[in-house]
C-alpha atoms as an extended CHARMM CRD file, in Angstrom:
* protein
*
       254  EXT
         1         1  UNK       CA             83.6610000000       82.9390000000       92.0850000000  PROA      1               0.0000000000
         2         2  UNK       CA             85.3150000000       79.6010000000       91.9510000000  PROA      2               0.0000000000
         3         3  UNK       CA             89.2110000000       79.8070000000       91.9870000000  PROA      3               0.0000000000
         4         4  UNK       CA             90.2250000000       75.8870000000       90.6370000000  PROA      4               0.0000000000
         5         5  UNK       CA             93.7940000000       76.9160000000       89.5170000000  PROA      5               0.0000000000
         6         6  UNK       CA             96.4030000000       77.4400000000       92.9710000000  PROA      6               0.0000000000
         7         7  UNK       CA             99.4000000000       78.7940000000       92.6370000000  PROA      7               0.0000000000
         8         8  UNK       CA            101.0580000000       78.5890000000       96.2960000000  PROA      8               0.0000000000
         9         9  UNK       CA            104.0980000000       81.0210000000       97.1890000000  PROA      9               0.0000000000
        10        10  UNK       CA            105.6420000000       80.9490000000      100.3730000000  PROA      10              0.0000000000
        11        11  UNK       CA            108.6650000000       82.7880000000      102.8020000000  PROA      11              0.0000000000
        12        12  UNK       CA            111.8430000000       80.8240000000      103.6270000000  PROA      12              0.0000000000
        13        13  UNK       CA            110.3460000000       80.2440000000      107.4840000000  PROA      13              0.0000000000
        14        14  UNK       CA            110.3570000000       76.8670000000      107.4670000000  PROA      14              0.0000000000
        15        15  UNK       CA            106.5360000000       76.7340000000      108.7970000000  PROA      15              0.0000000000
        16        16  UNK       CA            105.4670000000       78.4120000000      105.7710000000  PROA      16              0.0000000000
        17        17  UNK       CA            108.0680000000       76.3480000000      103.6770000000  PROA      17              0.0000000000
        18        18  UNK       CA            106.1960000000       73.1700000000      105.1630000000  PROA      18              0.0000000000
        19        19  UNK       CA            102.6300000000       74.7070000000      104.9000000000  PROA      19              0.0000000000
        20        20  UNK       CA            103.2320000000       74.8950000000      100.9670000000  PROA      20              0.0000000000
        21        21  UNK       CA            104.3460000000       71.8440000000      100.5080000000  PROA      21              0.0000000000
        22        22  UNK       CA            100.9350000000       70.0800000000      102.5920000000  PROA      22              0.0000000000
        23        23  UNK       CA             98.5320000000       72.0700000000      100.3300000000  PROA      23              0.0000000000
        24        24  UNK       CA            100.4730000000       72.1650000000       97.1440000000  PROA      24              0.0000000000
        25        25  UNK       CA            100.0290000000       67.9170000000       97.4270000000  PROA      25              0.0000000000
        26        26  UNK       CA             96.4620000000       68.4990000000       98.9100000000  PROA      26              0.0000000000
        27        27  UNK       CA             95.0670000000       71.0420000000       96.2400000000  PROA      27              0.0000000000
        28        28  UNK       CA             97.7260000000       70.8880000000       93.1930000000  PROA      28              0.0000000000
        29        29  UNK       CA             99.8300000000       73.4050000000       92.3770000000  PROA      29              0.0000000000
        30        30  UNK       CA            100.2530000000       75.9340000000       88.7020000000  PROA      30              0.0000000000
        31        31  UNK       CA            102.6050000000       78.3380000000       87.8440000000  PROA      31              0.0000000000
        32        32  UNK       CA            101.1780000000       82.3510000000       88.8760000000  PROA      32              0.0000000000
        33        33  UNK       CA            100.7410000000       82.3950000000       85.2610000000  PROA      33              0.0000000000
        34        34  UNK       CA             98.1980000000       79.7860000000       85.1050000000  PROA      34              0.0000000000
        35        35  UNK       CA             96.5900000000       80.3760000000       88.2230000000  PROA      35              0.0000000000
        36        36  UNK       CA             92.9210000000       81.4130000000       89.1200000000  PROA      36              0.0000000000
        37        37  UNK       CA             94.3310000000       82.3340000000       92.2890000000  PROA      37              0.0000000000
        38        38  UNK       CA             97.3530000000       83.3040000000       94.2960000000  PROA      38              0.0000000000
        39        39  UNK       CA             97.7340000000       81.3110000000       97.6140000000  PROA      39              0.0000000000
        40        40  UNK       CA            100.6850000000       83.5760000000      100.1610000000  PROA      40              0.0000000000
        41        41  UNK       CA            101.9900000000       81.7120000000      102.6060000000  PROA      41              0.0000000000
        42        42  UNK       CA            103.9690000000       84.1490000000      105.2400000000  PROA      42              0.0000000000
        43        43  UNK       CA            102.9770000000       87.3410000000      107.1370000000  PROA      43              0.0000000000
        44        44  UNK       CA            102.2880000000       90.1840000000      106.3050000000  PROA      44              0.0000000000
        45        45  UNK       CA            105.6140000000       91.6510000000      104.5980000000  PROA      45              0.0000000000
        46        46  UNK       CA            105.3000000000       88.8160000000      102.7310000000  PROA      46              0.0000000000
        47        47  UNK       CA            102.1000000000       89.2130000000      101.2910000000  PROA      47              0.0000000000
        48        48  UNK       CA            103.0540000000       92.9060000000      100.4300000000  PROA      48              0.0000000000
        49        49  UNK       CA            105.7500000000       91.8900000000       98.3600000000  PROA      49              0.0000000000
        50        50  UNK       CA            103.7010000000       89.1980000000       96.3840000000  PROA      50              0.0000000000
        51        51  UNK       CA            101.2890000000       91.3080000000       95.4390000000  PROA      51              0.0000000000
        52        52  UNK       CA            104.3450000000       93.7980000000       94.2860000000  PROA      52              0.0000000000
        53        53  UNK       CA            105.1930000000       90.4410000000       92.1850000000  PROA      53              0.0000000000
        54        54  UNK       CA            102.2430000000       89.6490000000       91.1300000000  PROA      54              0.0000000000
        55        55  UNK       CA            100.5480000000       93.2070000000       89.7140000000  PROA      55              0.0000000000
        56        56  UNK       CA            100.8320000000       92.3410000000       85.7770000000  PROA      56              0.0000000000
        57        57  UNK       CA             98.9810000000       89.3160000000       86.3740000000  PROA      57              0.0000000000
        58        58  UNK       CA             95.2510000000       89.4340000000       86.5560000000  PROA      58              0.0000000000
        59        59  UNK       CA             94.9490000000       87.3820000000       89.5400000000  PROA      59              0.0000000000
        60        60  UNK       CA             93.7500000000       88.0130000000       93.3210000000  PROA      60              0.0000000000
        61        61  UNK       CA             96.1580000000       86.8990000000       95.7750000000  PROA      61              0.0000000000
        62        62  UNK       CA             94.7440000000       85.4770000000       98.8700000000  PROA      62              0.0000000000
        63        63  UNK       CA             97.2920000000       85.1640000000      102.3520000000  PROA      63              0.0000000000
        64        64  UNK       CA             97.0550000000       82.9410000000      105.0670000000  PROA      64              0.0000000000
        65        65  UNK       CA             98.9930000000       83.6650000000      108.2070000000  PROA      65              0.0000000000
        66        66  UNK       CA            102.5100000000       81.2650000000      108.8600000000  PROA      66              0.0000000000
        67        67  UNK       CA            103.9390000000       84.9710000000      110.1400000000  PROA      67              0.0000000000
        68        68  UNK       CA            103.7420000000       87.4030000000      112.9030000000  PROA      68              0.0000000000
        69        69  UNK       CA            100.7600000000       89.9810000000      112.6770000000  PROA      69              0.0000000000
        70        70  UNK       CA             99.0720000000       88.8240000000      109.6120000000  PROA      70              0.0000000000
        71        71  UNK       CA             96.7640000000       91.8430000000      109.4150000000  PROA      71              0.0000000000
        72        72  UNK       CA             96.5010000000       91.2990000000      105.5240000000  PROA      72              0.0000000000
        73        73  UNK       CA             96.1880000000       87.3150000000      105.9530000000  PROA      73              0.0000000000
        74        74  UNK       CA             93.3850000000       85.1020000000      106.9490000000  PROA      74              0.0000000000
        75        75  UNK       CA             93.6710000000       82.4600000000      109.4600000000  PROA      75              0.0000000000
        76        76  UNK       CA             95.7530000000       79.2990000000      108.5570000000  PROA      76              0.0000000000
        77        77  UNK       CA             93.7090000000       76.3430000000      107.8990000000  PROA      77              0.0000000000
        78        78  UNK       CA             94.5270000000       73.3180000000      105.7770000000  PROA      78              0.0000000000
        79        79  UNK       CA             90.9870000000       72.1340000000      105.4860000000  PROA      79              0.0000000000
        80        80  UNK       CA             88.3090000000       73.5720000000      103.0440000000  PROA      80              0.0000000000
        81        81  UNK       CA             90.2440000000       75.6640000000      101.2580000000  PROA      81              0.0000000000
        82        82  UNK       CA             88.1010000000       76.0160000000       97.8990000000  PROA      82              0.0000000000
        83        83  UNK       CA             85.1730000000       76.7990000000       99.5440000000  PROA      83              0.0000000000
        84        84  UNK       CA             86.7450000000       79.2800000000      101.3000000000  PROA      84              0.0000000000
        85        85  UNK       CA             88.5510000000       80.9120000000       98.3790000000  PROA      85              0.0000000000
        86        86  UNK       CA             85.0030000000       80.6350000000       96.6820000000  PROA      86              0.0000000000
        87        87  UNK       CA             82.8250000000       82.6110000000       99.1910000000  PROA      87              0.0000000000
        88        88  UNK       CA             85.9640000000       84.9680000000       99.7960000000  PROA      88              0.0000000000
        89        89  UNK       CA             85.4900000000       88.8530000000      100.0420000000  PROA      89              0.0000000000
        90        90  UNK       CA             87.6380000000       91.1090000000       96.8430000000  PROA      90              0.0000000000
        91        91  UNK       CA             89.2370000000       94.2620000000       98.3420000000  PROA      91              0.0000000000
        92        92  UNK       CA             90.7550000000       96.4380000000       95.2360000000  PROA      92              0.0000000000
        93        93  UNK       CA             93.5600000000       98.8660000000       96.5560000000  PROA      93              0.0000000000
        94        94  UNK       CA             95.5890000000      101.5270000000       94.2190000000  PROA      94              0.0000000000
        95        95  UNK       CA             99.2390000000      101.7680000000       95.6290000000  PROA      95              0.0000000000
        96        96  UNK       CA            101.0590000000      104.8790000000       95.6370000000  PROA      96              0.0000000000
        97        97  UNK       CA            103.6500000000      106.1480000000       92.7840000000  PROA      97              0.0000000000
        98        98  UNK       CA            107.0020000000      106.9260000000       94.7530000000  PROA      98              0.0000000000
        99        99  UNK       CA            110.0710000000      109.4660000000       92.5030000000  PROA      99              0.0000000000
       100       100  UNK       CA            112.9100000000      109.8570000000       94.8010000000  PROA      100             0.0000000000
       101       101  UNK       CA            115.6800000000      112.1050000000       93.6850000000  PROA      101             0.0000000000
       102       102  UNK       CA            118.9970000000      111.3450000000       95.2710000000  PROA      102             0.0000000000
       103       103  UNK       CA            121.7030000000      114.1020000000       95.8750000000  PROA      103             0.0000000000
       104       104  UNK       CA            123.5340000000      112.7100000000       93.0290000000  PROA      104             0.0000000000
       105       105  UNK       CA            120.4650000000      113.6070000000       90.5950000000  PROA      105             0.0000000000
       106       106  UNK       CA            119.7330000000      110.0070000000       90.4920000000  PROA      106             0.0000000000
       107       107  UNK       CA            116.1010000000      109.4140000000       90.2300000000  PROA      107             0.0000000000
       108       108  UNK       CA            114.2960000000      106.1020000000       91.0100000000  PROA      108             0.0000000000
       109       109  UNK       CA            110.5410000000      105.0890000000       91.0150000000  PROA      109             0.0000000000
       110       110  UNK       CA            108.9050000000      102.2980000000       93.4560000000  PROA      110             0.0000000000
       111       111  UNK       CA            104.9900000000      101.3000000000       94.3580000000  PROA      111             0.0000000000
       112       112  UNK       CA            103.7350000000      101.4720000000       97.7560000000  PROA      112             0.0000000000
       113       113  UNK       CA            101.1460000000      100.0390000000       98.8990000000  PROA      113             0.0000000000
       114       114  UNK       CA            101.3380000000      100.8060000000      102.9220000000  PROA      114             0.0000000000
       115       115  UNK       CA            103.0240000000      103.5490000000      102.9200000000  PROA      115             0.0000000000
       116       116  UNK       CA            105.8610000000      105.6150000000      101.3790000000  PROA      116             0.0000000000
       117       117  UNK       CA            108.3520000000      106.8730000000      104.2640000000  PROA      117             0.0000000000
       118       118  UNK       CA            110.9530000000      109.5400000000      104.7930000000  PROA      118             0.0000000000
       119       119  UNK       CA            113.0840000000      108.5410000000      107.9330000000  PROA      119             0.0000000000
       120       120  UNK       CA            116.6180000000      110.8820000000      109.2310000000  PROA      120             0.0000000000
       121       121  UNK       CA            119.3680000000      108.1420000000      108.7970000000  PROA      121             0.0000000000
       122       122  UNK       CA            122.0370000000      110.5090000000      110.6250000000  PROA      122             0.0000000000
       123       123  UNK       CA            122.2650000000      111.4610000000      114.4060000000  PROA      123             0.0000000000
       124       124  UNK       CA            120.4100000000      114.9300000000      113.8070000000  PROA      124             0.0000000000
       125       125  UNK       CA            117.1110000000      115.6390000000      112.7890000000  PROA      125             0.0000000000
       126       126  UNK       CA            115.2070000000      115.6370000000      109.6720000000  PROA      126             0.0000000000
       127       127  UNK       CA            114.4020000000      119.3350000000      108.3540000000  PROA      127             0.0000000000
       128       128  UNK       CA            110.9980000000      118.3630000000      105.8770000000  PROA      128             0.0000000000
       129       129  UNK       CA            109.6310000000      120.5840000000      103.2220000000  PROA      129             0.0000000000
       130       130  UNK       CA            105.9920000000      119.6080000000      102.2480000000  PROA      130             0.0000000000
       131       131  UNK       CA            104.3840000000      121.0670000000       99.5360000000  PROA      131             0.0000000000
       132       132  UNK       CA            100.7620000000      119.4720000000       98.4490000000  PROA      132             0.0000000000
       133       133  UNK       CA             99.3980000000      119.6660000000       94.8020000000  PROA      133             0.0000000000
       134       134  UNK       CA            102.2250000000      122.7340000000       94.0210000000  PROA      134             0.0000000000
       135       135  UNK       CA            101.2210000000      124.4030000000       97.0130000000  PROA      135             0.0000000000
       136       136  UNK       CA            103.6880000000      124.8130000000      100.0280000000  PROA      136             0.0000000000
       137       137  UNK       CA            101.9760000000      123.6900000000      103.1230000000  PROA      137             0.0000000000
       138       138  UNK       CA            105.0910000000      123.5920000000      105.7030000000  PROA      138             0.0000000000
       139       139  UNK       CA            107.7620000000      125.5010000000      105.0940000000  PROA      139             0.0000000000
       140       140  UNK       CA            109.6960000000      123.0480000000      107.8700000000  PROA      140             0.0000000000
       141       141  UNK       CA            109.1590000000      120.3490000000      109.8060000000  PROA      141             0.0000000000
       142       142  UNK       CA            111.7740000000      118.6750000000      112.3910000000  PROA      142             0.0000000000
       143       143  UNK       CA            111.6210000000      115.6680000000      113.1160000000  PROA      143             0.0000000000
       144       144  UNK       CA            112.5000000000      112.1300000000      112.8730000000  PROA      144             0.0000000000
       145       145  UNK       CA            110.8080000000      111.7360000000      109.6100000000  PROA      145             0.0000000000
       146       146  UNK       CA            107.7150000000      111.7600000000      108.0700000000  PROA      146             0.0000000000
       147       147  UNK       CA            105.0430000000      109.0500000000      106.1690000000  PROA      147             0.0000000000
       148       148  UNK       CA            102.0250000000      109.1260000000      104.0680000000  PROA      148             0.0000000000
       149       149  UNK       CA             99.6990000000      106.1070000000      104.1220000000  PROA      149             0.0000000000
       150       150  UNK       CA             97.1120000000      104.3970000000      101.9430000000  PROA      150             0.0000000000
       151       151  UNK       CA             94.0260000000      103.4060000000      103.9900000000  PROA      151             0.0000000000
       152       152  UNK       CA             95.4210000000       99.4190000000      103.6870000000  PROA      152             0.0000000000
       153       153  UNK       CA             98.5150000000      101.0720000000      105.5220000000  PROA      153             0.0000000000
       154       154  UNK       CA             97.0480000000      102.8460000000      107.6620000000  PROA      154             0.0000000000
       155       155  UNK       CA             97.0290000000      100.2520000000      110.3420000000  PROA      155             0.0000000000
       156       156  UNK       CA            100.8920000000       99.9850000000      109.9480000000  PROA      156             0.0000000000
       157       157  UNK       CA            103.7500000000      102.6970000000      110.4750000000  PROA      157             0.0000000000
       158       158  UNK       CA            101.1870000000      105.3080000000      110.1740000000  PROA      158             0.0000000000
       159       159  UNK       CA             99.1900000000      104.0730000000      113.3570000000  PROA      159             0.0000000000
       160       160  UNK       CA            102.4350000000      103.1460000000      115.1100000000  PROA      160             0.0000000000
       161       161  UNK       CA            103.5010000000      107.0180000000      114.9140000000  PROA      161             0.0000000000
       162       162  UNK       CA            100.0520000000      107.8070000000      115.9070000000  PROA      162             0.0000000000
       163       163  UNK       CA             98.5740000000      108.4490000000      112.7660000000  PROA      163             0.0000000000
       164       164  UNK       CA             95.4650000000      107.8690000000      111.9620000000  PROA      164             0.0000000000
       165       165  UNK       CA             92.9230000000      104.9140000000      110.7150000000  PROA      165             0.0000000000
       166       166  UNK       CA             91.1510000000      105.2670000000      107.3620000000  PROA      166             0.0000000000
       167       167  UNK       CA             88.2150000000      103.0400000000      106.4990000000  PROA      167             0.0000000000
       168       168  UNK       CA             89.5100000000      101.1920000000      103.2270000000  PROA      168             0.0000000000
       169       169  UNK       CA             87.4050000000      102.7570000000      100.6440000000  PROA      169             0.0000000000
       170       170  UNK       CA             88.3850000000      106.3430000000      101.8460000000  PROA      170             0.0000000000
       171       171  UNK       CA             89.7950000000      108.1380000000       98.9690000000  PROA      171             0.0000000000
       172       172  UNK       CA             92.3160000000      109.7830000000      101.5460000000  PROA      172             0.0000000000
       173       173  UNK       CA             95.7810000000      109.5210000000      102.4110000000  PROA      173             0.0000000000
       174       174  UNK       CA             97.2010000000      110.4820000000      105.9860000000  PROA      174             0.0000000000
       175       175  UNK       CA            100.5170000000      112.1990000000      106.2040000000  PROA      175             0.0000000000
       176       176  UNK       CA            102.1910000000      111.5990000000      109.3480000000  PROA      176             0.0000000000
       177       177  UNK       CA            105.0050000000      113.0340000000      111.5230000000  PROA      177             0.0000000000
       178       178  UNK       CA            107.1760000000      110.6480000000      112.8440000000  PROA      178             0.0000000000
       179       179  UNK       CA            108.7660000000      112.0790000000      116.4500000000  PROA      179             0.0000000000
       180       180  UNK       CA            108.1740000000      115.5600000000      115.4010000000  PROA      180             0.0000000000
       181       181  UNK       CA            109.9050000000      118.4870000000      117.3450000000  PROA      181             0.0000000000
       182       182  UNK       CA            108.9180000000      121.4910000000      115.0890000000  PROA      182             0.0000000000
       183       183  UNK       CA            106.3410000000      122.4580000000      114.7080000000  PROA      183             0.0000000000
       184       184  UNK       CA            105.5400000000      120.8180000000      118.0640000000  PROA      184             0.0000000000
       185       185  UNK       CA            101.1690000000      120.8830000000      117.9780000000  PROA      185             0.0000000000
       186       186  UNK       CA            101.0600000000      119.5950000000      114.4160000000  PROA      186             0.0000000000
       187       187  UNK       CA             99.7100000000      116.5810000000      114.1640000000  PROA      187             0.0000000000
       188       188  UNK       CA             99.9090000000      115.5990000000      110.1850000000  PROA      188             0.0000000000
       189       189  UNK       CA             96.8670000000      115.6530000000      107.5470000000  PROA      189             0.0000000000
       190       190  UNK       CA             94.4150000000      113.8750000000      105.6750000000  PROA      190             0.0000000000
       191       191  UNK       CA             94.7560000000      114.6110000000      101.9270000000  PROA      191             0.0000000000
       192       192  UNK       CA             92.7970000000      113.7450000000       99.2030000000  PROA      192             0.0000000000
       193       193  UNK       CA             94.3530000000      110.4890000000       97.2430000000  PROA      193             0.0000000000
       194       194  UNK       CA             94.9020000000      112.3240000000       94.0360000000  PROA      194             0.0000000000
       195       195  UNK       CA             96.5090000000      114.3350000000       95.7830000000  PROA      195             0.0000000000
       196       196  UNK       CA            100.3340000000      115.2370000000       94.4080000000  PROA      196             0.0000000000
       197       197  UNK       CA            102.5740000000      115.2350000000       97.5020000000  PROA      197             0.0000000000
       198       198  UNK       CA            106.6140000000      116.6920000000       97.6800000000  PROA      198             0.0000000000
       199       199  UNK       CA            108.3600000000      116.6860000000      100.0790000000  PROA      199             0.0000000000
       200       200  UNK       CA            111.9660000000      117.9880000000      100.2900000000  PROA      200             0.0000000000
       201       201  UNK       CA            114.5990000000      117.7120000000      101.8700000000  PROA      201             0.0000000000
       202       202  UNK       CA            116.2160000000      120.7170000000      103.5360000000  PROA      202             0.0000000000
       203       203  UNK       CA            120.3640000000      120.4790000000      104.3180000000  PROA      203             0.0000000000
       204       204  UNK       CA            120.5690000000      116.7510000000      102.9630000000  PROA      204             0.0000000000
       205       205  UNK       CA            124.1540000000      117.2010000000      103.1290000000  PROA      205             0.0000000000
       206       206  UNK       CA            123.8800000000      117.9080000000      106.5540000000  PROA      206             0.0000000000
       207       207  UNK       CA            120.9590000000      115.8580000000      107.7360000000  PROA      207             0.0000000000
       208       208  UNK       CA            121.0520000000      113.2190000000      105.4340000000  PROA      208             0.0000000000
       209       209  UNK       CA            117.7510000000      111.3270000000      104.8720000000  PROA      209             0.0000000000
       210       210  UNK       CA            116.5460000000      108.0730000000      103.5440000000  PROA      210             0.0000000000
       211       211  UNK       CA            113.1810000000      106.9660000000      101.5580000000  PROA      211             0.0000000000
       212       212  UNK       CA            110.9550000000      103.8190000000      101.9680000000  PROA      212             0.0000000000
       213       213  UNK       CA            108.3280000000      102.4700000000       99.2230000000  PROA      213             0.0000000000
       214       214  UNK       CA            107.1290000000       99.8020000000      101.2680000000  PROA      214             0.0000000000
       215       215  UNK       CA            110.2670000000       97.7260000000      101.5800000000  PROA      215             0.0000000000
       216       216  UNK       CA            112.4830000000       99.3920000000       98.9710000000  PROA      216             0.0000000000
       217       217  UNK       CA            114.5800000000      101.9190000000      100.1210000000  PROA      217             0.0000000000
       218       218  UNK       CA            117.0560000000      104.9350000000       98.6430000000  PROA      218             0.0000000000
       219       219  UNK       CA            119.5610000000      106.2020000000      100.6350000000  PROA      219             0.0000000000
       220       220  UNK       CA            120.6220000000      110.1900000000      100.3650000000  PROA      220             0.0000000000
       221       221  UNK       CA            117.5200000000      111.5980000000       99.2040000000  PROA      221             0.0000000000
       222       222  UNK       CA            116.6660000000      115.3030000000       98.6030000000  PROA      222             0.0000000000
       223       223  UNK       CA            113.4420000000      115.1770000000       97.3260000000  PROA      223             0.0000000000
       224       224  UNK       CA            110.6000000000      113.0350000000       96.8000000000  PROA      224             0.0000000000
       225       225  UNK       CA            107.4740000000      112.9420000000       94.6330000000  PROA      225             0.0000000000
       226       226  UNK       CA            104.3130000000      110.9110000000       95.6930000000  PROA      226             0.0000000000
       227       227  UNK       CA            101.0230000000      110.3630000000       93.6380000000  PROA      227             0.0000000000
       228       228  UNK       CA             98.4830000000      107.6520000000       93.9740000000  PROA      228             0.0000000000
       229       229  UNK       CA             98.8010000000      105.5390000000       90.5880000000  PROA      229             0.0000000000
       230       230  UNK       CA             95.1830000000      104.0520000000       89.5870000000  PROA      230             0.0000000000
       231       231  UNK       CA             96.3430000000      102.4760000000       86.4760000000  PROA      231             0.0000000000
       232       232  UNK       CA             97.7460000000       99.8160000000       89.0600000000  PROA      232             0.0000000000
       233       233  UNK       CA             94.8870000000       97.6570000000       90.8310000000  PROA      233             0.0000000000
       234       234  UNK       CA             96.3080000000       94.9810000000       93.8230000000  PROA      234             0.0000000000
       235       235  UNK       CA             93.2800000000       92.4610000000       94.2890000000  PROA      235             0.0000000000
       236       236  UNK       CA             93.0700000000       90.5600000000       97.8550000000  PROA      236             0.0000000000
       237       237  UNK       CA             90.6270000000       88.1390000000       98.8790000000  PROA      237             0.0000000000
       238       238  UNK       CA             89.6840000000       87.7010000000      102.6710000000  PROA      238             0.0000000000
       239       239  UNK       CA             87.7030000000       85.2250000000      104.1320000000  PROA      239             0.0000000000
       240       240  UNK       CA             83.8250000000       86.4100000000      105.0250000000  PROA      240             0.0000000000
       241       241  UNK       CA             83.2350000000       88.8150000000      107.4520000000  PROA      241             0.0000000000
       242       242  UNK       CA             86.8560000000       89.3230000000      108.3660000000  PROA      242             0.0000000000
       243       243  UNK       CA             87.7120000000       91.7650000000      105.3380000000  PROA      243             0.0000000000
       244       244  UNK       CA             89.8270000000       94.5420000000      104.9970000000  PROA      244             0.0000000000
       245       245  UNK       CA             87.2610000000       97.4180000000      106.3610000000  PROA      245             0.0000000000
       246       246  UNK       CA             86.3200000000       95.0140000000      109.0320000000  PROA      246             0.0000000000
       247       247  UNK       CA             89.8580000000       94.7390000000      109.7280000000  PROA      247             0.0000000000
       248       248  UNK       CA             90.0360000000       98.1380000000      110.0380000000  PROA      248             0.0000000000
       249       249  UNK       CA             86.7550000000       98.8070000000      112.1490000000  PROA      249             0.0000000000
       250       250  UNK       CA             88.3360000000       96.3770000000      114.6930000000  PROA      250             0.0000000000
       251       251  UNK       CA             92.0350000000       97.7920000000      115.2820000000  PROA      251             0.0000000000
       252       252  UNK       CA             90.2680000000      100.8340000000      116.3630000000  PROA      252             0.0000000000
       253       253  UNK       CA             88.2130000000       99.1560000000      119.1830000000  PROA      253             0.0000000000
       254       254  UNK       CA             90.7450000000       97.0790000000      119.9730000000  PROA      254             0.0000000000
C-alpha cells in the first residue's frame, strides 16, 4: 500500500524533537487528519499513547525508535522511508475496555492496550477477588497486585512479573499475579479474550488499591470490570520480517 500523506508526531526528548523536524522537511508533513499514515517518533510509551490519540482516525500508525526499548517501533532510519512504509507489515490489535469503580461510587472507563493493572498503593498487601465471566474463580488472592494482558502486552508488565508470552493473534488474555503471597503455587491464567473479567477489591479501606489502563490511572478502587472491546481496531505497521509475532517469537529465545 503506498502511504504519500505523513503526519509526524513526536515526544518532548529532544532527539525525537530533532528527528521530526529532519523528516517533516525531508518527506512533508499533514495534519493526522489528512494523513495516509501516522509517523511516532519516541519509544514505546509513546507510541501507546498515539495510537490512544489516534483510534477515531482510520489511519495506521507506524513508530520508529528515538526511546528506550522500542519493542512496538522499528529501527530509526532517515533514509527510504516510503518504501519502507510501502512494503510495511499491518498488525490489527483490539484493546481492552477498563470500568473502575472508586470507593466513592465514582466510575470511570479507559482503553488498554498492554495491559490493565491492579497494584496495592499502601504498605500492606492487596486482598484480590477474581471472578471470570460471573463465575468466582479466587475467592482471595494476596499479593502485590495483579494484571491482565493483551498478547501486544504481553511482552511488558505481564512478562516482567513472569507472566506469560502470547503469540499476537492468540485470542487469549493472561492474568497475572504480581508478588503473590496467597495462594502461594498459583501462577495466574490464560482466559479467553471475550472473556468478562472482575476483580474486587477486598478491605479497600484498609488496603487501599490503585488501577492502571495503560498509562491512566484511578486511585482508591474497589472494583474493576475488564472486557476486550472489538468495536475498537489500533492498526500498526512494522517493517518486513520484524513484525509484531516475530517480535514476539524472539523475546522468548532471547
Amino acid at each position: 500500500m503506498r502511504y504519500e500523506k505523513i503526519s509526524f508526531t513526536a515526544s518532548h526528548a529532544d532527539v525525537a524533537q530533532d528527528a521530526m523536524k529532519r523528516l517533516s522537511q525531508r518527506y512533508g508533513h499533514v495534519p493526522a487528519e489528512e494523513a495516509d499514515v501516522i509517523v511516532a517518533l519516541g519509544g514505546d510509551g509513546f507510541v501507546l499513547s498515539t495510537l490512544h490519540d489516534t483510534q477515531t482516525l482510520d489511519v495506521p500508525v507506524y513508530g520508529m525508535n528515538r526511546g528506550t526499548v522500542g519493542f512496538l517501533m522499528n529501527v530509526y532510519r532517515e533514509e527510504g522511508l516510503l518504501e519502507r512504509l510501502e512494503e510495511s507489515e499491518l498488525a490489527e490489535i483490539h484493546p481492552m475496555r477498563m470500568v473502575a469503580e472508586t470507593m466513592s461510587g465514582r466510575k470511570q472507563e479507559a482503553l488498554a492496550i498492554n495491559e490493565v493493572s491492579l497494584l496495592r498503593s499502601g504498605p500492606q498487601a492487596a486482598k484480590l477477588r477474581i471472578i471470570v465471566d460471573g463465575r468466582e474463580r479466587l475467592a482471595e488472592l494476596v499479593c502485590d497486585g495483579a494484571l491482565l494482558s493483551t498478547p501486544a502486552g504481553s511482552t511488558a508488565y505481564n512478562y516482567s512479573a513472569h507472566g506469560p508470552i502470547l503469540p499476537i493473534g492468540a485470542d487469549i488474555l493472561a492474568l497475572t499475579a504480581v508478588a503473590a503471597f496467597r495462594p502461594r503455587r498459583w501462577r495466574g491464567a490464560l482466559l479467553p479474550s471475550k472473556a468478562k473479567v472482575r476483580i474486587e477489591v477486598i478491605e479497600p479501606d484498609k488496603r487501599p488499591v490503585l488501577a492502571a489502563a495503560d498509562s491512566l490511572e484511578v486511585r482508591n478502587v474497589k472494583a474493576v470490570d475488564i472486557s476486550t472491546d472489538t468495536s475498537v481496531t489500533h492498526r500498526i505497521l512494522f517493517d518486513p520480517g520484524h513484525g509484531l509475532e516475530e517480535r514476539l517469537i524472539q523475546e522468548q529465545f532471547a
